[in-house]
N, C-alpha and C positions, 0 to 999 in steps of 0.2 A: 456563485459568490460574487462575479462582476456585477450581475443584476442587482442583486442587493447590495452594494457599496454603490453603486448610481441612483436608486433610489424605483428603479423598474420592478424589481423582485417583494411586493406586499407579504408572502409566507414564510418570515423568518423561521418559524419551524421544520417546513419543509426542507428548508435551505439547510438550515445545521445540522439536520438526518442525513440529507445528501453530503454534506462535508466527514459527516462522523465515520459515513460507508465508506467512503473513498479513504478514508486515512484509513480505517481497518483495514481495508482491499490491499492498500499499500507495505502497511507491516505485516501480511500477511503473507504477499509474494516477498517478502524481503527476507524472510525466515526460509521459504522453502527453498531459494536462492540460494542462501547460506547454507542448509545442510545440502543442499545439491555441491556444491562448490567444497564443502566440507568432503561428502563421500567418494568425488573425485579424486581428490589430495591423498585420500586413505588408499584407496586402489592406486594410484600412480606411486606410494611410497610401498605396496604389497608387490611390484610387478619390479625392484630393484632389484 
């Protein structure tokens, strides 16, 4: 994404496949995060 805002990166499509992947990649571990952090909470409130 720096490459191409400087003007070095010529495959804008390449480039916003690699952006598209990375933001999936992202909300992807951000879900499994959450139900992990979620089914923690569930057992921590089953072990009161």
């Amino acid at each position: 994404m720096k490459a191409l805002a400087v003007g070095d990166e010529k495959n804008v499509h390449e480039t916003m496949l690699a952006i598209e992947k990375a933001d999936l990649s992202f909300r992807l571990l951000l879900q499994v995060r959450n139900k992990l952090l979620g089914a923690y909470q569930e057992i921590m409130r089953l072990q009161v």
